[in-house]
Backbone as CSV, one residue per row, in Angstrom:
resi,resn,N_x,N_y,N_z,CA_x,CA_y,CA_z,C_x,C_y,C_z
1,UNK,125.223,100.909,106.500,123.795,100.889,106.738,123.242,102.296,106.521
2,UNK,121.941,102.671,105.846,121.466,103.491,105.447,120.802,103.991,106.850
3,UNK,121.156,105.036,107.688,120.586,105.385,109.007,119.859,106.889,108.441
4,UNK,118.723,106.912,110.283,117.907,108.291,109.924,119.059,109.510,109.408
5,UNK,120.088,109.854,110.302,121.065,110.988,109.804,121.132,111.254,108.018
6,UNK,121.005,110.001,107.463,121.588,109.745,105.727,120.163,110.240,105.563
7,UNK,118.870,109.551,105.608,117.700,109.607,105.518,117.408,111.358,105.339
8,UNK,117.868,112.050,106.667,117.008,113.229,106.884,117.904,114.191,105.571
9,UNK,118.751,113.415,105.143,119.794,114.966,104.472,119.472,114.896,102.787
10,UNK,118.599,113.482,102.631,118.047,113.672,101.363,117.351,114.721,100.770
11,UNK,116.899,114.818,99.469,116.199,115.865,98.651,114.638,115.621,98.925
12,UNK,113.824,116.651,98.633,112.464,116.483,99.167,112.505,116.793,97.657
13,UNK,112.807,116.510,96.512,112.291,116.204,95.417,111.429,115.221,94.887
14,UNK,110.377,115.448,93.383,110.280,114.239,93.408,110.221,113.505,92.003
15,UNK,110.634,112.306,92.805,111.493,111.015,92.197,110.257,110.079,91.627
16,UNK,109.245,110.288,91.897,108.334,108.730,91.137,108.308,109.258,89.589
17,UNK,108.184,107.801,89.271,108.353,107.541,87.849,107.077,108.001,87.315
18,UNK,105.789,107.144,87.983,104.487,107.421,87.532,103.570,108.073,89.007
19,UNK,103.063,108.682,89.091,102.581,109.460,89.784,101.580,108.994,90.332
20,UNK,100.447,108.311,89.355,99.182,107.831,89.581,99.643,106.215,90.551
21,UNK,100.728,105.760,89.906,100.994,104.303,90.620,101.623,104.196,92.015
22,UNK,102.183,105.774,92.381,103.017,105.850,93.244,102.037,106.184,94.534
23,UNK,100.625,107.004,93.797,99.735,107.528,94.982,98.821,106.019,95.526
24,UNK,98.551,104.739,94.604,97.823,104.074,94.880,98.038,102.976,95.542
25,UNK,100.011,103.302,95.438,101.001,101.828,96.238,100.929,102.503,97.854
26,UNK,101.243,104.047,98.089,101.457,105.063,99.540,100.222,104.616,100.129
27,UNK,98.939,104.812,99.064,97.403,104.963,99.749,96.916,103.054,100.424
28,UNK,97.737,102.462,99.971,97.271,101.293,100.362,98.562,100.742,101.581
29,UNK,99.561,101.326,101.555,100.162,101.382,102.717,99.808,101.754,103.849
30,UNK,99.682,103.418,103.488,99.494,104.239,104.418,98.117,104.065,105.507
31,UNK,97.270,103.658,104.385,95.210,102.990,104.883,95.927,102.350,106.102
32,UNK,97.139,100.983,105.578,97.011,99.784,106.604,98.207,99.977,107.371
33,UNK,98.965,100.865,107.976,99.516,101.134,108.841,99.445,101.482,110.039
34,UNK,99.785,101.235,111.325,99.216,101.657,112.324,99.847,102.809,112.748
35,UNK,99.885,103.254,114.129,100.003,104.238,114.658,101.531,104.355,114.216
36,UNK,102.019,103.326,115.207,103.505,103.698,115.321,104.518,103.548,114.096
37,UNK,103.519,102.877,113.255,104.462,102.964,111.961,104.251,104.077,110.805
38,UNK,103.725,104.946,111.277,103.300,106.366,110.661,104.235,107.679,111.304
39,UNK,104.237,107.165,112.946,105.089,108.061,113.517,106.767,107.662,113.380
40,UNK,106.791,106.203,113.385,107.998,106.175,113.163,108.737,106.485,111.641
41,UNK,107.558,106.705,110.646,108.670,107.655,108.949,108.565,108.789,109.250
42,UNK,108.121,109.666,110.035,107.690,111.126,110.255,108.979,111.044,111.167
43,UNK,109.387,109.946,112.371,110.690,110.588,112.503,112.050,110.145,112.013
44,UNK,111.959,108.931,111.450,113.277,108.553,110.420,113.806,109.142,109.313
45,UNK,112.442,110.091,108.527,112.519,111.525,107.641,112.303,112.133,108.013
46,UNK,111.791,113.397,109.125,112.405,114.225,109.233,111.104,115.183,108.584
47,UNK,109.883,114.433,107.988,109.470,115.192,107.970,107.760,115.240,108.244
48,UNK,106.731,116.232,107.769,105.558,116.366,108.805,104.122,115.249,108.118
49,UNK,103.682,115.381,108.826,102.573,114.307,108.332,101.637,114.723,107.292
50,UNK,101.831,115.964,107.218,101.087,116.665,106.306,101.789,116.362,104.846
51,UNK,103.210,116.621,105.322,104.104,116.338,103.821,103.705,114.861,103.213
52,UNK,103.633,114.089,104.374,103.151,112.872,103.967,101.617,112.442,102.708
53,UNK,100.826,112.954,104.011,99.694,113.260,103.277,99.483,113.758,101.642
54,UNK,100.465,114.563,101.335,100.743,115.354,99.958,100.710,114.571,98.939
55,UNK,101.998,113.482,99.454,102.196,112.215,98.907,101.004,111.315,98.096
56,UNK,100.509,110.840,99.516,99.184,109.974,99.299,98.434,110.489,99.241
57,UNK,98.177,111.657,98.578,96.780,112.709,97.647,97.575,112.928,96.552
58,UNK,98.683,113.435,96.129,99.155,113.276,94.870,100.251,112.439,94.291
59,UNK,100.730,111.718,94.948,101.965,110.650,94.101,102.793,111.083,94.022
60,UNK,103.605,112.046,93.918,104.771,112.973,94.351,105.201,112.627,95.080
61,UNK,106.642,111.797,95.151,106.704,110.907,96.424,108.846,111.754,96.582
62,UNK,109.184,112.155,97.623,110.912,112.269,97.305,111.426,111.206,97.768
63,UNK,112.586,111.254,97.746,113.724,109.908,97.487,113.908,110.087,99.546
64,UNK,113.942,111.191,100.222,113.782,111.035,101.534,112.859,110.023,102.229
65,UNK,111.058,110.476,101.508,110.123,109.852,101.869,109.920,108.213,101.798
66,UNK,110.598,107.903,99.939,110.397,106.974,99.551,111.476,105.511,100.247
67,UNK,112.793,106.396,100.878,113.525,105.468,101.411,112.843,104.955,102.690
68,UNK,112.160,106.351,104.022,111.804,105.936,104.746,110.726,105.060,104.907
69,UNK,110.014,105.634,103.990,108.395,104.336,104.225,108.926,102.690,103.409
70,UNK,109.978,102.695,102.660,110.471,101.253,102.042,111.033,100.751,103.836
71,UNK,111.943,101.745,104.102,112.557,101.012,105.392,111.439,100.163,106.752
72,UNK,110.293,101.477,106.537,109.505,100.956,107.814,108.497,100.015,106.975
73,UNK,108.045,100.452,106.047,107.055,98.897,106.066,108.120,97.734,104.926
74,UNK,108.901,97.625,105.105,110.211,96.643,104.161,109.408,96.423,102.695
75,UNK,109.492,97.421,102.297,108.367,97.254,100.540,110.106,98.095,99.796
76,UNK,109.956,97.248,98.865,111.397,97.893,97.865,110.765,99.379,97.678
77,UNK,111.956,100.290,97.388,111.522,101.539,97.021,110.927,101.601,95.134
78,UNK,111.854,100.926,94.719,111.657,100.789,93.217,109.941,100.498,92.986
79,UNK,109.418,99.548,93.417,107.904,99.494,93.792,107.375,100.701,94.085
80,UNK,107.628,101.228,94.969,106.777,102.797,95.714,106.966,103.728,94.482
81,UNK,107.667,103.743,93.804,107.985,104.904,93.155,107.298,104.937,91.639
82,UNK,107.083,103.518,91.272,106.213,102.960,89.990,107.653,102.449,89.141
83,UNK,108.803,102.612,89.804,110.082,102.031,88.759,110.116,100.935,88.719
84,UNK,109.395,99.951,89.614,109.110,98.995,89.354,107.566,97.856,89.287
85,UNK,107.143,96.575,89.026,105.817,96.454,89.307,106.053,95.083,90.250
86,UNK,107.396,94.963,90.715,107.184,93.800,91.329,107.586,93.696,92.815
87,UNK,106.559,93.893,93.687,106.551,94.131,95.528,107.551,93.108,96.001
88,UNK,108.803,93.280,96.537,109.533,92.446,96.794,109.411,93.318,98.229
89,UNK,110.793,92.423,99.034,111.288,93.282,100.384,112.473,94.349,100.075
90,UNK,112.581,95.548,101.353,113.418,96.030,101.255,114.482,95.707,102.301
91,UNK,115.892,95.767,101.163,117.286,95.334,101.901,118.092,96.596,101.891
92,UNK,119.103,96.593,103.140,120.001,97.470,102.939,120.767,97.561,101.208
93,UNK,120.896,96.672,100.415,121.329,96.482,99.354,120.966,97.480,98.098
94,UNK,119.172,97.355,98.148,118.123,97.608,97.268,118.757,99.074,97.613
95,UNK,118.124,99.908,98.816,118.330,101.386,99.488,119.581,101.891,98.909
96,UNK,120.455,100.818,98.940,121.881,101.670,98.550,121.721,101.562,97.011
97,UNK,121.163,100.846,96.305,121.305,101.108,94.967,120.370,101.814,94.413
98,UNK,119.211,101.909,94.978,118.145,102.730,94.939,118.791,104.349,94.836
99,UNK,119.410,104.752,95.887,119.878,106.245,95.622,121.324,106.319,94.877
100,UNK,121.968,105.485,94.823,123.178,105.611,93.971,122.353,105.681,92.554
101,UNK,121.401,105.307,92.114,120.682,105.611,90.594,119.684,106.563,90.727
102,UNK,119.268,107.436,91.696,118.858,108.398,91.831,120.435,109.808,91.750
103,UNK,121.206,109.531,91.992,122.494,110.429,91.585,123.116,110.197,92.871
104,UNK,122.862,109.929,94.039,123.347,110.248,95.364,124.341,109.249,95.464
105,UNK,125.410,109.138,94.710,126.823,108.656,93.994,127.865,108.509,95.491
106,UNK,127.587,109.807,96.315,128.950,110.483,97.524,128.012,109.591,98.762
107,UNK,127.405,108.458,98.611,126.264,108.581,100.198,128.065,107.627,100.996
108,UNK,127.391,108.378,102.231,128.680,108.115,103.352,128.790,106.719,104.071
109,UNK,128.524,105.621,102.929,128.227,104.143,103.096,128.955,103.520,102.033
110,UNK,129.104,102.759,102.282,130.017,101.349,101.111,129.423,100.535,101.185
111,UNK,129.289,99.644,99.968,128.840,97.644,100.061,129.512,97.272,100.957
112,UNK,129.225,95.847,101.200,130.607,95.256,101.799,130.001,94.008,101.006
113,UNK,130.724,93.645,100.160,130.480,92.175,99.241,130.922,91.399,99.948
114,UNK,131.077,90.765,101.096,131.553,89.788,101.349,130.048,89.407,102.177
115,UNK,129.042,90.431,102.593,127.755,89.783,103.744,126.749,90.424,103.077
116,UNK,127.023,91.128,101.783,125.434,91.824,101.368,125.172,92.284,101.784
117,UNK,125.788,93.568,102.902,125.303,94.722,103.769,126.386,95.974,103.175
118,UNK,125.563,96.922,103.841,126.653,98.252,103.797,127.253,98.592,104.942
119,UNK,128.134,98.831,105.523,128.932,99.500,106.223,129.386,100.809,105.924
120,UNK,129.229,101.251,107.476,129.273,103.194,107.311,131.045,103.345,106.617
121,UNK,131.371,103.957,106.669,132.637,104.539,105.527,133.176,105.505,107.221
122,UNK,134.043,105.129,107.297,134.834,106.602,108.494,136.338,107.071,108.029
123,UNK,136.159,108.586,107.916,137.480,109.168,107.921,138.599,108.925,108.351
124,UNK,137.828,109.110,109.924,138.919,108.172,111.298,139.244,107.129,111.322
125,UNK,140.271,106.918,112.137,140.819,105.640,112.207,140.056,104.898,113.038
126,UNK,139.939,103.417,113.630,138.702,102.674,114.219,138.594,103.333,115.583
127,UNK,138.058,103.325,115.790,137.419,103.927,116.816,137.260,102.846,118.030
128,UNK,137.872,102.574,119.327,138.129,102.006,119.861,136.437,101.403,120.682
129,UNK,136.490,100.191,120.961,134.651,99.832,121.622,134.717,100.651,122.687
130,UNK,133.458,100.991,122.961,133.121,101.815,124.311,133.073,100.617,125.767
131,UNK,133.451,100.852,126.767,133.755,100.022,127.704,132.575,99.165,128.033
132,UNK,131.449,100.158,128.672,130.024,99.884,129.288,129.012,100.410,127.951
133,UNK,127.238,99.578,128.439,126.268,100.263,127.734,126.417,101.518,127.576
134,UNK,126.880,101.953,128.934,126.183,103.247,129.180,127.036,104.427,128.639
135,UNK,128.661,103.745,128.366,129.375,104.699,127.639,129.407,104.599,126.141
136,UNK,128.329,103.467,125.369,127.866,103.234,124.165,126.789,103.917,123.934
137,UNK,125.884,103.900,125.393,124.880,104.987,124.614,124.820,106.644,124.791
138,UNK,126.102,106.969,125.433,126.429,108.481,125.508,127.110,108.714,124.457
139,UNK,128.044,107.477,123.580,128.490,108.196,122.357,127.648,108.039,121.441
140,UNK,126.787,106.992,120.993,125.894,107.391,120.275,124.272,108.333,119.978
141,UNK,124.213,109.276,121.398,123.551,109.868,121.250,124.380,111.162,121.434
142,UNK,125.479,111.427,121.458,126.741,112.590,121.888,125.734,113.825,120.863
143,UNK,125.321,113.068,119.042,125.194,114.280,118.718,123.965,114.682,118.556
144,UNK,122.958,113.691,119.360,121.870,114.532,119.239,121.281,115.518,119.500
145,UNK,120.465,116.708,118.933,120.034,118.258,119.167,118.757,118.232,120.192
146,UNK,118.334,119.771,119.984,117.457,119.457,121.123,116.576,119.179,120.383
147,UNK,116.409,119.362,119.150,115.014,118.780,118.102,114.978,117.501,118.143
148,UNK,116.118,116.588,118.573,116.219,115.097,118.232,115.275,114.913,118.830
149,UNK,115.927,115.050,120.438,115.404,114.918,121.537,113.872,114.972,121.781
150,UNK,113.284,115.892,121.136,112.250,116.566,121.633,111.054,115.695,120.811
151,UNK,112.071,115.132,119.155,110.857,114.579,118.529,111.225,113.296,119.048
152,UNK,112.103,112.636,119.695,112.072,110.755,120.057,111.381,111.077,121.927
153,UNK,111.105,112.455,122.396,110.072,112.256,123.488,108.849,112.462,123.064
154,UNK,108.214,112.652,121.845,107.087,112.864,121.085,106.671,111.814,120.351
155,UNK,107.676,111.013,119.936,107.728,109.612,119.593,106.948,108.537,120.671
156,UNK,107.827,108.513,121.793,107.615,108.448,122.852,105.906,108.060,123.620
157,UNK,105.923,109.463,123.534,104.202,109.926,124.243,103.479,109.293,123.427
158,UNK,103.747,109.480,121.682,102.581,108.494,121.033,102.543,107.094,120.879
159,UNK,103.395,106.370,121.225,103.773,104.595,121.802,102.950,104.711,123.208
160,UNK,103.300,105.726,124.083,103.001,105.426,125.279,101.030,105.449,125.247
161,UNK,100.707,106.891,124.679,99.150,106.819,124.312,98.471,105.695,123.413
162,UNK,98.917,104.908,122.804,99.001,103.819,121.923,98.842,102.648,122.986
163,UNK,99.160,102.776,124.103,99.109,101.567,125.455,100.100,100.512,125.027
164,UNK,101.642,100.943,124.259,102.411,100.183,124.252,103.337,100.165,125.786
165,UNK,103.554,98.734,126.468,103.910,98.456,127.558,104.959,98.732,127.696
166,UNK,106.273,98.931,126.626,107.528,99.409,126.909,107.294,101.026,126.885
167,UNK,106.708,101.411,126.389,106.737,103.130,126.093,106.116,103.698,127.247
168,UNK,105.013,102.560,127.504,104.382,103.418,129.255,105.281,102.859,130.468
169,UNK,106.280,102.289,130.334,107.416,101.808,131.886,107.815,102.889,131.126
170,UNK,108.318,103.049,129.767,109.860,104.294,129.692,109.521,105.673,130.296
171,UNK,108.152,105.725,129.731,107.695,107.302,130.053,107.765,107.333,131.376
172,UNK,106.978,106.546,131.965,107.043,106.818,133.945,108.224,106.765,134.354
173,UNK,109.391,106.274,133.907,111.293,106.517,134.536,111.440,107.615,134.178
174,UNK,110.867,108.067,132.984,111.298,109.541,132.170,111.057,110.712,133.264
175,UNK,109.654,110.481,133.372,108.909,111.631,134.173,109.391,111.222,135.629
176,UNK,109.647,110.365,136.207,110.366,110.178,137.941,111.617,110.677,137.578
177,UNK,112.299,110.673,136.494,113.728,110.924,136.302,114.008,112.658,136.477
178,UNK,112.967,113.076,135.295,113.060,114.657,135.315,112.343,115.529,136.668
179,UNK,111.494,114.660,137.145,110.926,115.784,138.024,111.852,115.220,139.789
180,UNK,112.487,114.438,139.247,113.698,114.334,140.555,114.117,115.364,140.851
């Protein structure tokens, strides 16, 4: 599976084919997107809203940007980019072949032909299940920084200002939690 980690380590190059087609597919996305689906490619790439903006004023779109906004609004990337003219959905499938023909040949994922998904690729040997949730979600957040952190509590605040009902219970445990 193509995750934010793969996402953020892409090239901020850019990849559209046609420029003019690429600014008018972003600009009609971007118009009808809401809050949280603006904040959520700003944090699945890694990068600022302004960079965004760049985009959808000039069509200059990179293979970072173009994976994340295919992932959050499910629009093929080949579409976004003008490589293609026909709006389908996006699959883990499309993403992986999408950057394997952009050059990114080494990505740290495999097919798996037997379900039409990718599976991550590990050095290690399997890695044994974690017992409890709670020792599933200490290893999968083991490597996050304090930038992770800081942008999924910024994430956060703008769900919660948004008057989404899970983001305003999380925030009030957050804030009883820390000022304990």
């Amino acid at each position: 599976m193509i995750d934010e980690r793969l996402i953020k380590q892409l090239k901020q190059t850019n990849i559209s084919k046609n420029t003019a087609v690429t600014k008018e597919r972003i600009n009609e996305i971007w118009k009808s997107a809401t809050k949280m689906q603006k904040s959520r490619v700003e944090l699945i790439s890694g990068v600022s809203r302004a960079t965004i903006y760049r985009v959808y004023n000039n069509g200059k779109i990179s293979a970072k940007l173009a994976v994340a906004i295919a992932k959050v609004f499910n629009v093929d990337p080949y579409y976004l980019t003008g490589m293609s003219n026909k709006l389908s959905r996006c699959t883990n499938q499309t993403l992986y072949k999408f950057l394997t023909d952009l050059g990114y040949k080494n990505l740290p994922i495999k097919s798996n032909e037997e379900t039409g998904e990718e599976a991550e690729v590990s050095n290690d040997a399997a890695a044994p299940e974690p017992k409890s949730a709670v020792a599933a979600v200490a290893e999968t957040n083991a490597d996050l920084t304090s930038e992770d952190i800081q942008t999924l509590i910024q994430s956060l605040l703008i769900r919660e200002k948004a008057g989404v009902k899970s983001a305003v219970d999380k925030m009030a445990k957050l804030r009883e939690l820390l000022l304990s």
